[in-house]
C-alpha positions in Angstrom: 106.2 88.7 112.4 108.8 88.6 114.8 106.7 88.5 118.0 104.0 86.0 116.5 106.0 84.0 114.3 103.2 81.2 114.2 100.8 83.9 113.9 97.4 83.5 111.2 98.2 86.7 109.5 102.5 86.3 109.0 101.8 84.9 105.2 99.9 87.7 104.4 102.4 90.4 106.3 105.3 88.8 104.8 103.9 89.5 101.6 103.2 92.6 101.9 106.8 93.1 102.8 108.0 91.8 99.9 106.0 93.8 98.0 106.7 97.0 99.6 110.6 96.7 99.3 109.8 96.5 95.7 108.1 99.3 95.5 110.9 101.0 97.6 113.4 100.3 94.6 114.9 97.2 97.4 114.1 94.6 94.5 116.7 92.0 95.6 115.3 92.3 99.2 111.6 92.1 98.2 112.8 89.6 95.9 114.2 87.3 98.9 111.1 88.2 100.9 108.6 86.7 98.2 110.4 83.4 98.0 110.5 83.4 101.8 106.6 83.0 101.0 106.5 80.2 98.6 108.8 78.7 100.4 107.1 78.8 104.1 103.3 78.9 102.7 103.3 77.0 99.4 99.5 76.4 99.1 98.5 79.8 100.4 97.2 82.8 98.4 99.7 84.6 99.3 101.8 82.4 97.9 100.4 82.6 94.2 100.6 86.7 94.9 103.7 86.7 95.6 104.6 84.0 92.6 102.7 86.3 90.1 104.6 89.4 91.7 107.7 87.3 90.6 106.2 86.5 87.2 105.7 90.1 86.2 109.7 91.0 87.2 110.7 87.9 85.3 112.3 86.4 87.9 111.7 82.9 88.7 110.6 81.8 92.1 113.6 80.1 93.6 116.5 81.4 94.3 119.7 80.4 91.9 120.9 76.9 94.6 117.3 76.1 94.8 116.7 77.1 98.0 
C-alpha cells in the first residue's frame, strides 16, 4: 500500500488489514482501517465487506465527528 498507493489491489489489501487487526484482538485499529475503506472506495466490494464486518461488531461505519 505504501509503495503503490494508486495501486488496483489497495481496496482489497486495506481490507484485509482491517480485518486482520480484528482478528489480532487490535479492534479499534481494524476498526479505523475499515472506515479508511468506505471512506476511500465507497462503491467497491470491499467496501460493503468491510461495512458488513462493521455491522456484525455493532459499530457504525463512521467514526463519532463523521469523518
Amino acid at each position: 500500500m505504501q509503495n503503490f498507493p494508486t495501486g488496483s489491489k489497495v481496496a482489497s489489501a486495506q481490507l484485509k488489514k482491517g480485518l486482520s487487526l480484528i482478528e489480532l484482538g487490535k479492534k479499534d485499529d481494524g476498526v479505523e482501517e475499515l472506515r479508511r475503506v468506505i471512506q476511500r472506495y465507497p462503491r467497491s466490494p470491499e467496501a460493503l465487506q468491510a461495512r458488513e464486518r462493521l455491522r456484525q461488531l455493532k459499530v457504525p461505519s463512521v467514526g463519532r465527528s463523521g469523518e
